[in-house]
C-alpha positions as CSV (number, residue, x, y, z in Angstrom):
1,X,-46.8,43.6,29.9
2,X,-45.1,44.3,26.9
3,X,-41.6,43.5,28.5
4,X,-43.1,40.1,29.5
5,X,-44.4,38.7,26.8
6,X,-41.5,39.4,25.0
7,X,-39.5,36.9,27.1
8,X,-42.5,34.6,26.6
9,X,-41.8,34.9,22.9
10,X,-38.0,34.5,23.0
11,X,-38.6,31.2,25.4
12,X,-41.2,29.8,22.7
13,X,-39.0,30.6,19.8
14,X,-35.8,28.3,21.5
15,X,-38.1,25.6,22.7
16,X,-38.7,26.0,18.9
17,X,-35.5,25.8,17.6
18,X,-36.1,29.5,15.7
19,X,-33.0,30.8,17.8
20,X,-29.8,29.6,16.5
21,X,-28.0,27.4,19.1
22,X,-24.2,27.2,19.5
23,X,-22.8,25.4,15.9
24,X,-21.3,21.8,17.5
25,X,-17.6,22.1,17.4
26,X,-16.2,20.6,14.1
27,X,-14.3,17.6,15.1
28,X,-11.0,17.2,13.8
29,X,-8.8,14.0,13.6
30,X,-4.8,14.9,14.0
31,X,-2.5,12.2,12.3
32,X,1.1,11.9,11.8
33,X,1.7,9.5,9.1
34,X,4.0,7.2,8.2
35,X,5.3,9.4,5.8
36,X,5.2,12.7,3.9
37,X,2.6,13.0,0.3
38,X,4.0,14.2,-2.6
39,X,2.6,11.9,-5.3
40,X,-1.6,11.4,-5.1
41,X,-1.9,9.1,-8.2
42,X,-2.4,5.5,-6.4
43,X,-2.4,3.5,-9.8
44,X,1.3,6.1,-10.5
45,X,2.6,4.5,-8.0
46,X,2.6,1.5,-5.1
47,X,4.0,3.6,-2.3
48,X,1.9,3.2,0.7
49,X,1.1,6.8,1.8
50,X,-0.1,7.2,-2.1
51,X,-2.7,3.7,-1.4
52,X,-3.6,5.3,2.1
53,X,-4.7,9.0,0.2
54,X,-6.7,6.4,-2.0
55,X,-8.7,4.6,1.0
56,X,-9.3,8.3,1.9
57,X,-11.3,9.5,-1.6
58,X,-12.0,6.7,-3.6
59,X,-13.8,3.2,-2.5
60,X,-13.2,-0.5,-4.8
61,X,-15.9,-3.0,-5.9
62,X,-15.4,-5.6,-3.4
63,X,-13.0,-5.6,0.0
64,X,-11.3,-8.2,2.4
65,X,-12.9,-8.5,5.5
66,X,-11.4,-9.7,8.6
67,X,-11.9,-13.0,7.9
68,X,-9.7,-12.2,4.7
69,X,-13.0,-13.1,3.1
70,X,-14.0,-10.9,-0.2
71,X,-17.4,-8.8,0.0
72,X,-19.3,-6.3,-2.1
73,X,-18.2,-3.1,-1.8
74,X,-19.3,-0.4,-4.4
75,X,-20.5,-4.0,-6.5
76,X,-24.5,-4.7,-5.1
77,X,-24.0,-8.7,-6.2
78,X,-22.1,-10.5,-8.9
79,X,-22.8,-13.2,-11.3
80,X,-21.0,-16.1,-12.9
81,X,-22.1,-17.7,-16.7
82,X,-22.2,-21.7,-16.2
83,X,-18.8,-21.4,-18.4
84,X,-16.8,-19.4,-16.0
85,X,-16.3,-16.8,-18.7
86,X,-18.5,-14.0,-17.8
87,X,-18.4,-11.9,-14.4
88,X,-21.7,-10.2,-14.6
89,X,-21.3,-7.2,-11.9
90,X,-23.9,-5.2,-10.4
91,X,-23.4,-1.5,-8.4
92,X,-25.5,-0.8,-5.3
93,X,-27.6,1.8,-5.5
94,X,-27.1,5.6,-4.6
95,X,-23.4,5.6,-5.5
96,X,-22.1,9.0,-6.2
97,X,-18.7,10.8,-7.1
98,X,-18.0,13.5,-4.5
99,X,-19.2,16.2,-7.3
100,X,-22.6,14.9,-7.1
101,X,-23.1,13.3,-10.6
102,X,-23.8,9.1,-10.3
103,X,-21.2,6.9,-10.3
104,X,-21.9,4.5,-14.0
105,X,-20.5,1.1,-15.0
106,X,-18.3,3.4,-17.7
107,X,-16.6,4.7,-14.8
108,X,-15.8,1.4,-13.2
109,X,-14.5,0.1,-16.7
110,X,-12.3,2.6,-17.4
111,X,-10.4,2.5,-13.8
112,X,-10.1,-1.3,-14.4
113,X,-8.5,-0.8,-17.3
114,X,-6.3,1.7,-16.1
115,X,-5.4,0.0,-12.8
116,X,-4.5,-3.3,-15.1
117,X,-2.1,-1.3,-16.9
118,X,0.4,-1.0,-14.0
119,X,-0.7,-3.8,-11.5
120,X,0.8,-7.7,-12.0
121,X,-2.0,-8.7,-10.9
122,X,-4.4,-7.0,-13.4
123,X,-1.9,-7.4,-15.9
124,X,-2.7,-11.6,-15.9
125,X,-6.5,-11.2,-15.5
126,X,-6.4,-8.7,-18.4
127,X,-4.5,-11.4,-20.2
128,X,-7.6,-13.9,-20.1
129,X,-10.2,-11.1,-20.9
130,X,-11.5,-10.6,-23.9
131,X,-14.4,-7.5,-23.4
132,X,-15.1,-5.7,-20.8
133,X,-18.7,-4.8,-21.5
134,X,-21.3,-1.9,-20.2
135,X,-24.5,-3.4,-19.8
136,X,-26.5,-0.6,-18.5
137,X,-26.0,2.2,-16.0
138,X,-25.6,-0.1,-13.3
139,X,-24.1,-2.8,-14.7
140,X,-20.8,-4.1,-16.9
141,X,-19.3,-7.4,-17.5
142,X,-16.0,-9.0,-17.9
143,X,-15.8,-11.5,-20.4
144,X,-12.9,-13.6,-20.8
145,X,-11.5,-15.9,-23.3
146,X,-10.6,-18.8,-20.9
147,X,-11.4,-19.3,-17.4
148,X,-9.3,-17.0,-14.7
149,X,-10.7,-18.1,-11.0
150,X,-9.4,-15.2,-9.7
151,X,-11.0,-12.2,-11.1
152,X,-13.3,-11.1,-8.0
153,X,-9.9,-11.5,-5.6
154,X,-8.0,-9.0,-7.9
155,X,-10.7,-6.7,-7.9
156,X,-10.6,-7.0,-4.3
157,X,-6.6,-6.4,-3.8
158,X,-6.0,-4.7,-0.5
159,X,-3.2,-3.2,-1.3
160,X,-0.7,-1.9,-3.9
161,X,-1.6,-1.3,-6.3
162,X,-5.6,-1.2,-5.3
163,X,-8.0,-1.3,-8.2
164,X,-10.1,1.9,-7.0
165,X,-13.2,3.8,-8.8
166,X,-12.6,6.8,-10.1
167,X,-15.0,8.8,-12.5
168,X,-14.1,8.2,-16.5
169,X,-12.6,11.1,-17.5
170,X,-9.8,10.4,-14.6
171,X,-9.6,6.9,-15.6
172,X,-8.6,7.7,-19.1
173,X,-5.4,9.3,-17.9
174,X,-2.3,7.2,-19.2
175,X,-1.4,5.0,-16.8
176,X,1.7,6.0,-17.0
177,X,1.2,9.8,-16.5
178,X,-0.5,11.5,-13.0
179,X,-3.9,12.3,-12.6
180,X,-4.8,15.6,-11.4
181,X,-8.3,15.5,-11.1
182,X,-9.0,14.2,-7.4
183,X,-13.0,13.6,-7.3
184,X,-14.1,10.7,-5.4
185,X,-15.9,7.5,-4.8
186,X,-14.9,7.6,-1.3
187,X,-15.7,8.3,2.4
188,X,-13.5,11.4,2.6
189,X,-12.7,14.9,0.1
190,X,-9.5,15.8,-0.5
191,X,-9.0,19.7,0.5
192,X,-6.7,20.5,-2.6
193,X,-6.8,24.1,-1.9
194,X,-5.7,23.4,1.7
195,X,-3.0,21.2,0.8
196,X,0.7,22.0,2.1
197,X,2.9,19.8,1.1
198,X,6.1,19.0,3.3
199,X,3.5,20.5,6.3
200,X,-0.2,19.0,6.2
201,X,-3.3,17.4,4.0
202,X,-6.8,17.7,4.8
203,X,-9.5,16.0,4.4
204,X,-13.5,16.5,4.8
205,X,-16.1,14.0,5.3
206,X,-17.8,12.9,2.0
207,X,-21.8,14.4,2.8
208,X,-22.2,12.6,-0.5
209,X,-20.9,9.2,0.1
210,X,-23.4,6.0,1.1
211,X,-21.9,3.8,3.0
212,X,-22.9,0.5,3.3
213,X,-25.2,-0.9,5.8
214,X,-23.2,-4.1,7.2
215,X,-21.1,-3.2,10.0
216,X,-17.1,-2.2,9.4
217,X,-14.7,-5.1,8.8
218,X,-11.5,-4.5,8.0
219,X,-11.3,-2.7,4.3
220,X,-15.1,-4.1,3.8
221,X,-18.5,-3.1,5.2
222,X,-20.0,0.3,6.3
223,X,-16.9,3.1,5.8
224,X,-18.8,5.3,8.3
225,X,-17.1,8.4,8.7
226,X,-17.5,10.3,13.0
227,X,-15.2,13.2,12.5
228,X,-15.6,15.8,10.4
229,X,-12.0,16.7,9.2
230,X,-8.8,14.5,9.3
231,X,-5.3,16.2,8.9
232,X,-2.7,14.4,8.1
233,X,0.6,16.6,9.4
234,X,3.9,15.7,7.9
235,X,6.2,15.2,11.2
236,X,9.4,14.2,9.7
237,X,10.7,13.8,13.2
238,X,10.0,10.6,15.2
239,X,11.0,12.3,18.3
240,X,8.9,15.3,17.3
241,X,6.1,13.0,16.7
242,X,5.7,11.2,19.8
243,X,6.2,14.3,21.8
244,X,3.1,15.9,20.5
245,X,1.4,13.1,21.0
246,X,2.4,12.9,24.3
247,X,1.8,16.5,24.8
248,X,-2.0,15.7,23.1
249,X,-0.9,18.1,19.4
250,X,-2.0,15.0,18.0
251,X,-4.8,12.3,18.0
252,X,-2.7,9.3,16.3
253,X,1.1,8.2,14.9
254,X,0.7,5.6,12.4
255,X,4.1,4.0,12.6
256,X,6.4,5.1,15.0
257,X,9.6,3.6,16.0
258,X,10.3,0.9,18.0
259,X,12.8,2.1,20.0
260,X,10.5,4.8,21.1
261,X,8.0,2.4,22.5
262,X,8.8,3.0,26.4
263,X,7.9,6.2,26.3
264,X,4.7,5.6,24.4
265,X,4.2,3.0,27.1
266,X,4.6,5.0,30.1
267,X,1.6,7.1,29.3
268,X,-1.7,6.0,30.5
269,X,-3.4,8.3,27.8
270,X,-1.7,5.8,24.9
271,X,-1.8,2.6,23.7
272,X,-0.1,1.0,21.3
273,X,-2.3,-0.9,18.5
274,X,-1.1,-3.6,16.4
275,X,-3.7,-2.1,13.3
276,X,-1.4,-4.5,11.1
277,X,-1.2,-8.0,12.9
278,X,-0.1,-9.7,9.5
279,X,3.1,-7.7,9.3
280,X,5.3,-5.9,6.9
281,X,8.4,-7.4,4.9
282,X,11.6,-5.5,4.2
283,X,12.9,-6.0,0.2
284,X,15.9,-5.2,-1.2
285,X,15.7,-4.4,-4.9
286,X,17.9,-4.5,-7.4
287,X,17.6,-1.9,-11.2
288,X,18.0,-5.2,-13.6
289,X,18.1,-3.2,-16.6
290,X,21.8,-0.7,-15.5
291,X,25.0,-2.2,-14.6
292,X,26.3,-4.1,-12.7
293,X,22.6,-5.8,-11.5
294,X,21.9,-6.7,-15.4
295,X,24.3,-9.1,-14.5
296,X,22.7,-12.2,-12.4
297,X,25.8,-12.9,-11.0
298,X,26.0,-8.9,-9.4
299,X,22.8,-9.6,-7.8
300,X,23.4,-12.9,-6.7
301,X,26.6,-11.3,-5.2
302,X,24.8,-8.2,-3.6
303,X,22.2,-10.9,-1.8
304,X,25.0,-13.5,-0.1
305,X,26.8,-10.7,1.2
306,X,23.3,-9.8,3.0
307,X,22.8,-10.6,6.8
308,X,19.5,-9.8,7.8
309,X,20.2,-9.9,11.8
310,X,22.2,-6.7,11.4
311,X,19.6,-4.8,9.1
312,X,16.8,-5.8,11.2
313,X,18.4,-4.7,14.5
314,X,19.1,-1.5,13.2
315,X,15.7,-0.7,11.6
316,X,13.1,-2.5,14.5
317,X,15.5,-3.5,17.2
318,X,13.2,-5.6,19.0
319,X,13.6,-9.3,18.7
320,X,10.4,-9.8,19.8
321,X,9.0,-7.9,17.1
322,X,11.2,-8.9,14.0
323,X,11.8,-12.0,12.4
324,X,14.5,-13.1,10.0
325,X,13.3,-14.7,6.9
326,X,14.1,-15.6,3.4
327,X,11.1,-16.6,2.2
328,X,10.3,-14.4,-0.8
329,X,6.7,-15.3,0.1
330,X,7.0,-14.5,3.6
331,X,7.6,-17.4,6.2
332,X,4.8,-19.3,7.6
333,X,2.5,-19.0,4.5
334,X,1.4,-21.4,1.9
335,X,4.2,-20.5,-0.8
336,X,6.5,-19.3,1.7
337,X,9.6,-21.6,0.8
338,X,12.6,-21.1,2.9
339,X,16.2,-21.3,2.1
340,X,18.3,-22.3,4.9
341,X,20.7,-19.4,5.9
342,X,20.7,-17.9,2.9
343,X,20.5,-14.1,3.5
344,X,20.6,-15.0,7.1
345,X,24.2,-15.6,7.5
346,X,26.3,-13.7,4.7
347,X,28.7,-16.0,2.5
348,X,31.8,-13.1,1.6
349,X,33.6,-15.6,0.0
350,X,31.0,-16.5,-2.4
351,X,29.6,-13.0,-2.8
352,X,33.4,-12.2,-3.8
353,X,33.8,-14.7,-6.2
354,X,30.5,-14.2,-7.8
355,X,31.3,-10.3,-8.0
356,X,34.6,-10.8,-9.8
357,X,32.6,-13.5,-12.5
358,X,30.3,-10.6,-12.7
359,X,32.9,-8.2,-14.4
360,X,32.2,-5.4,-12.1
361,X,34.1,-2.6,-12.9
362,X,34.1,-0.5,-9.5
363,X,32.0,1.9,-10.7
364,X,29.9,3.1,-7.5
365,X,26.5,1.3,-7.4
366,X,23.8,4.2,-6.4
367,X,21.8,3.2,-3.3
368,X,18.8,5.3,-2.9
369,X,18.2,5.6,0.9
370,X,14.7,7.5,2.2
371,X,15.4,9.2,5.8
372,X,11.9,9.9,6.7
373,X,10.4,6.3,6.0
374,X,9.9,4.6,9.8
375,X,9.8,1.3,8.4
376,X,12.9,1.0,6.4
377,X,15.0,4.1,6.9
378,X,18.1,2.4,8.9
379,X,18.8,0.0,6.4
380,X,21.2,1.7,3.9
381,X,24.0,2.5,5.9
382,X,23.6,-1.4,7.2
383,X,23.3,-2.7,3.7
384,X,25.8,-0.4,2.7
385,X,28.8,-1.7,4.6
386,X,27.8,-5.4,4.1
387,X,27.8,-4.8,0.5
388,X,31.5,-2.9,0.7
389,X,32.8,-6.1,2.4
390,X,32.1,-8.1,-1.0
391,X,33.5,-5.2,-2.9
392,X,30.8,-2.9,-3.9
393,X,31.5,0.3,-3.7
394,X,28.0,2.3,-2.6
395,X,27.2,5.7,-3.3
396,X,24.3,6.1,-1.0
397,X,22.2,8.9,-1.1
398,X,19.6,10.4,1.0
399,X,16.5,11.9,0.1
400,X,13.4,11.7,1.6
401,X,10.5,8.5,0.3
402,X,8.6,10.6,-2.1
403,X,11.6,11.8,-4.0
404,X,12.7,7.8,-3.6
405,X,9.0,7.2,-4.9
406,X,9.4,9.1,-8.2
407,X,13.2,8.5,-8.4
408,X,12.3,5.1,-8.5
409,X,10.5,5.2,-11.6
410,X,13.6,6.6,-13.6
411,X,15.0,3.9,-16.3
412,X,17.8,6.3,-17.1
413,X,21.6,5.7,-15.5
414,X,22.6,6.7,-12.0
415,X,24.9,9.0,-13.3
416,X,21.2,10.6,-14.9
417,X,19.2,10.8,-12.4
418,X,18.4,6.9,-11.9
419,X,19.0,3.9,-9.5
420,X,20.7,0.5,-8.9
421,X,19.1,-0.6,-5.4
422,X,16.6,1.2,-3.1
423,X,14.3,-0.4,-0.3
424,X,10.7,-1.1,0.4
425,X,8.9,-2.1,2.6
426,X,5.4,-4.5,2.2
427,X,2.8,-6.0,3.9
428,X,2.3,-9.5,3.9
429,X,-0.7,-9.6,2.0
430,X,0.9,-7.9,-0.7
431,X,3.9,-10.7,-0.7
432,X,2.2,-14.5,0.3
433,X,1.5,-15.2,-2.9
434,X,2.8,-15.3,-6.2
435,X,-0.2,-14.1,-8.2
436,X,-0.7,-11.0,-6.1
437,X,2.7,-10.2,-5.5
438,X,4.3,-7.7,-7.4
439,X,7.8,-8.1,-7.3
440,X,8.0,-11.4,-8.8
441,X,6.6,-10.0,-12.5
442,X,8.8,-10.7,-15.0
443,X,7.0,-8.5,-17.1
444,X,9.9,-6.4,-19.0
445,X,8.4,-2.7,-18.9
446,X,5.5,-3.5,-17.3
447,X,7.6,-5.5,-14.2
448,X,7.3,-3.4,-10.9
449,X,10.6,-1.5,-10.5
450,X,13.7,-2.9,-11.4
451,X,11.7,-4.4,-14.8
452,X,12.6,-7.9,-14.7
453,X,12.6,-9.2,-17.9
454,X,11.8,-13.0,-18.0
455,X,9.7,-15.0,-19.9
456,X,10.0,-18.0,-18.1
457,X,9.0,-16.3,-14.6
458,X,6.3,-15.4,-16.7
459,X,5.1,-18.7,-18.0
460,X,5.3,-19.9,-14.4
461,X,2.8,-17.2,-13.0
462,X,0.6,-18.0,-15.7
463,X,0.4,-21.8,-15.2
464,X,-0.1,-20.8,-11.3
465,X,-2.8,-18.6,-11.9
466,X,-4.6,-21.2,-14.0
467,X,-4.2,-24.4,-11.8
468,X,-6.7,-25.4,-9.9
469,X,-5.3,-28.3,-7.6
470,X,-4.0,-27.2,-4.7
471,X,-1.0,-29.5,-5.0
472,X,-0.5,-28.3,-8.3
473,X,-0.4,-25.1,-6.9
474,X,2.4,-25.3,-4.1
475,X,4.3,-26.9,-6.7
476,X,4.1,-23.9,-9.0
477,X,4.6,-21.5,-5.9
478,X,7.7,-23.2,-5.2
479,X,9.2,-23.1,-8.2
480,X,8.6,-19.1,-8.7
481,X,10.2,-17.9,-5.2
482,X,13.2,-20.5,-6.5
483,X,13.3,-18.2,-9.7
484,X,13.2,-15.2,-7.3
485,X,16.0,-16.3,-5.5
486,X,18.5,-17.7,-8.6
487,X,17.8,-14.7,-11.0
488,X,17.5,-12.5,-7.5
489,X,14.7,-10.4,-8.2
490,X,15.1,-8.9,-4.8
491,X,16.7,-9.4,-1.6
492,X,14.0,-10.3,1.5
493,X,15.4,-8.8,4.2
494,X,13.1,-9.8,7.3
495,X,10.1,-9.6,8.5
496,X,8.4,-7.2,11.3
497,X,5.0,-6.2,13.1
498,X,3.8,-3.1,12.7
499,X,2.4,-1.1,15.6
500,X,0.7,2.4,15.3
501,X,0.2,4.7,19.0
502,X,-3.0,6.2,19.7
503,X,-4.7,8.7,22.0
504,X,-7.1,6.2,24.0
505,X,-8.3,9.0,25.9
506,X,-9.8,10.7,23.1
507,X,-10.1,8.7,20.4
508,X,-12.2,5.1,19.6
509,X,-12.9,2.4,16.5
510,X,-9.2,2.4,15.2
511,X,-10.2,-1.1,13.1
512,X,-7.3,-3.7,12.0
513,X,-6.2,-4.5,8.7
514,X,-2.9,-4.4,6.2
515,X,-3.8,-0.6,5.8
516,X,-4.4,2.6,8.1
517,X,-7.8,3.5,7.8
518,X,-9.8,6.8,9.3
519,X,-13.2,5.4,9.0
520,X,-15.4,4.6,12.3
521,X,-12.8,6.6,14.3
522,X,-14.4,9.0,16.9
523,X,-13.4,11.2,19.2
524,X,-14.7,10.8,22.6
C-alpha cells in the first residue's frame, strides 16, 4: 500500500510541475561574419563589423523601416515648437541598460553628444544647436539656433556612424578614445568574458530589454530576440566558411563570395538571401594630408588611371551582380550625378601628365590592403598595377581589416606607421546623399579618414542641408559630388549586391535591411 501510493504521489507531483523536467536545450545561433572584431567602440570607428556589435547591445531613438520611413525606437513620441527650433523627445516606458538601472534622458544626451563628435552628419546638426536640454527623467530637448529639418533623420542614421544609447558614464568617453565599458540598451549582452578574439564572440539575449510592440521592420519595430545565444566565429577562410555551412558547423555566412555561389546553390538546405537589396559601393580613398595625395593633381592622377571593370571582376565577378559607376552618390539616386567614363575607362595619358605636374618624387605610396574583408579584399593587387601604369610606385601591404580599421586612424607618415590609400566598402544608404554621407566632409580633423580640409565643400553641405526646395536641392547635390570628383576626395569604384547564405532548414525571420541583424531569427 505503501509502495503504491508512493507512485500516486510521484505522478501528482509531475502533473504538478514539483519534479523538475528536462531544462529546454539552449538554442544557439552560429554566424560567420563578414569579418573578424577587434575594435567594439561603434562611435571609434565606422567599420561595419564594429556598427553590427552595436545593433547587437545597444538600440537608437528612432530607426528606418522598410519603407525607409523613420519610427520611434527607444523615443515614445516627439514634438516640434511652432518655430522649428525645439525637438521635444519623449522615451517609452520600461527602458533599461542591461545592468538593470533605467535608461534617463542624461544618458541619451551624452551619447548624442558624443556620437556628433565623430559623425558628418551630427557634426552639421550640432552646428544649428544651441542646448541640448534634460527635461525630466524621461524627457530632453534639442534646441537649436536656426531651423535644421533634419534632426530626427540623423538620429535615425542606419548606419556608420549610428547614433546609439549608451549609459552616461560611457558616453562621456572622449570621442576620440575607446570605450571599455560594454553595458547596453540593446536586444543582446555582450559575453566579454567569453570573448576570443581572432576565434569567436558571444552574445546572450538581453532578459532585460523591452522590445517594442509593432512588428519588426527592417532596423525599426519589435527587436524580439528567439535564440538564446548568438556566436559569431571568426572564419577567416571563405572556403572554410561555406564548407561548414554546408556540412551544418554553422547556422549563417553573412557575406560570402560570389564566386562560391554554385556550391551554395547546389544545396537544398541553403538559400541565398539578398538581406541588403540596396547594395554596397566600393571607394577608393586617398590620405590628403601626406605626400603625394596633398597634392590634387596626385589624386586626380591616381583616379584616371582607375578602371573599374577590372577591380570589380576581380572582387564580385558576376556581371549580374556588379555595376560600374562613378557616381560619388551612387547611380540611380537623386544626387547620383554621373561622369561619363570617368573611372570607367582609364586615361594613362592624362593620369601621366597629371602625375609629373604633381612633383611626385617616386617615393612608394603605401596601399593598405585587408585579406580577410569579402567585400573588398581583391582590389589592391587590381588597383595596384593600374596605378604602376601611371607611374606610382605601390608598396601594398596586407594585414587583415581590423588592423586596416585602426591603421586607418594614424595621421602619422607611412614610413610611421600611417597610410596614403586603403579601401572601403559602403552601403548605399550611407552614400545617396550628401548630408549623410561621410566621405564628402571637408571637415579638416573632424573629416572621415583622409581629413579633407575644405571650406568650400563645407559651405556647400551647409547650404544643402538648409534648403528646402527640392530644386534647390539637386542643384546643391550636384555641385558637391562635382567637388568630390575635382578635389578627388575618393575614388568610386563600383557598385555591387550583397548576398548573405543561410541554413533554410533550420533557421527562419532573417529580415532585410542595409545591416545584418540577429533579431526575430529562430531556429526551427
Amino acid at each position: 500500500m505503501i509502495a503504491k501510493r508512493s507512485k500516486w504521489a510521484l505522478f501528482l507531483l509531475a502533473i504538478c510541475g514539483f519534479i523538475g523536467q528536462p531544462a529546454a536545450a539552449e538554442t544557439t545561433l552560429r554566424v560567420v561574419p563578414h569579418a573578424d572584431l577587434k575594435v567594439l567602440d561603434p562611435i571609434w570607428t565606422t567599420a561595419y563589423i564594429t556598427r553590427n556589435f552595436g545593433y547587437m547591445i545597444y538600440d537608437v531613438l528612432f530607426a528606418k523601416d522598410a519603407n525607409l520611413q523613420t519610427q520611434p525606437q527607444m523615443a515614445d513620441h516627439y514634438t516640434v515648437s511652432d518655430d522649428k527650433l525645439t525637438y521635444t523627445i519623449v522615451l517609452r516606458d520600461g527602458l533599461l541598460w542591461s545592468d538593470g538601472t533605467p535608461v534617463t534622458a542624461d544618458d541619451c544626451v551624452a551619447s548624442i553628444k558624443r556620437w556628433a563628435a565623430r559623425d558628418s552628419y551630427g557634426q552639421l546638426m550640432m552646428k544649428d544647436t544651441a542646448e541640448l536640454k534634460v527635461i525630466d527623467p524621461k524627457t530632453f530637448a534639442i534646441v537649436l539656433k536656426q531651423p535644421f529639418g533634419f534632426v530626427i533623420e540623423a538620429l535615425a542614421k542606419p548606419s556608420s556612424n549610428v547614433p546609439f544609447m549608451m549609459p552616461k558614464r560611457v558616453a562621456e568617453t572622449d570621442p576620440f578614445k575607446q570605450i571599455t565599458d560594454f553595458t547596453g540598451s540593446g536586444p543582446f549582452v555582450f559575453k566579454k568574458d567569453e570573448w576570443k578574439p581572432g576565434e569567436k564572440i558571444v552574445f546572450v539575449k538581453n532578459t532585460k530589454y523591452k522590445p517594442r510592440a509593432e512588428p519588426p521592420s527592417m532596423l525599426a519595430g519589435g527587436k524580439v530576440v528567439k535564440v538564446d545565444r548568438v556566436e559569431w566565429l571568426a572564419i577567416s577562410d571563405p572556403s572554410t566558411a561555406v564548407n561548414a555551412l554546408v556540412a551544418g558547423e554553422v547556422d549563417l555566412i553573412e557575406l560570402p563570395p560570389p564566386d562560391l555561389f554554385p556550391i551554395l546553390k547546389a544545396d537544398k538546405n541553403i538559400a541565398l538571401y539578398p538581406w541588403n537589396e540596396q547594395g554596397s559601393q566600393i571607394i577608393m580613398r586617398f590620405n590628403q594630408l601626406q605626400p603625394p595625395f596633398n597634392n590634387v593633381k596626385a589624386r586626380q592622377a591616381a583616379m584616371y588611371a582607375i578602371a573599374q571593370e577590372d577591380m570589380l571582376r576581380a572582387q564580385v565577378g558576376d556581371p549580374s551582380i556588379y555595376k560600374v559607376c562613378d557616381a560619388p552618390m551612387i547611380c540611380g539616386t537623386k544626387f547620383g550625378k554621373e561622369y561619363g567614363d570617368l573611372l570607367i575607362k582609364p586615361n594613362l595619358e592624362k593620369a601621366r601628365q597629371l602625375l609629373k605636374e604633381s612633383g611626385y618624387d617616386g617615393t612608394p605610396i603605401v596601399m593598405l590592403h585587408q585579406t580577410d574583408l569579402q567585400s573588398s579584399n581583391n582590389v589592391q593587387p587590381v588597383a595596384k598595377q593600374q596605378l604602376e601604369k601611371a607611374g606610382f610606385k605601390v608598396d601594398l601591404q596586407s594585414m587583415d581589416w581590423q588592423t586596416v580599421v585602426t591603421r586607418r586612424a594614424k595621421k602619422e607618415p607611412p614610413s610611421q606607421g600611417g597610410w596614403n590609400i586603403f579601401f572601403t566598402t559602403t552601403i548605399t544608404l550611407d552614400a545617396d546623399n550628401p548630408g549623410v554621407n561621410s566621405f564628402v566632409s571637408g571637415a579638416c580633423e573632424k573629416a572621415w579618414f583622409g581629413w579633407p580640409c575644405d571650406p568650400e565643400m563645407q559651405k556647400l553641405r551647409d547650404e544643402f542641408m538648409h534648403a528646402t526646395d527640392p530644386a534647390k536641392q539637386k542643384a546643391l547635390g550636384d555641385a558637391i559630388s562635382d567637388r568630390v570628383i575635382e578635389q578627388a576626395y575618393y575614388a568610386p569604384v563600383g557598385q555591387y549586391k550583397s548576398f548573405g547564405a543561410y541554413r533554410k532548414d533550420r533557421l527562419q525571420g532573417w529580415l532585410p535591411g542595409p545591416a545584418a541583424v540577429f533579431w526575430n531569427i529562430s531556429k526551427k
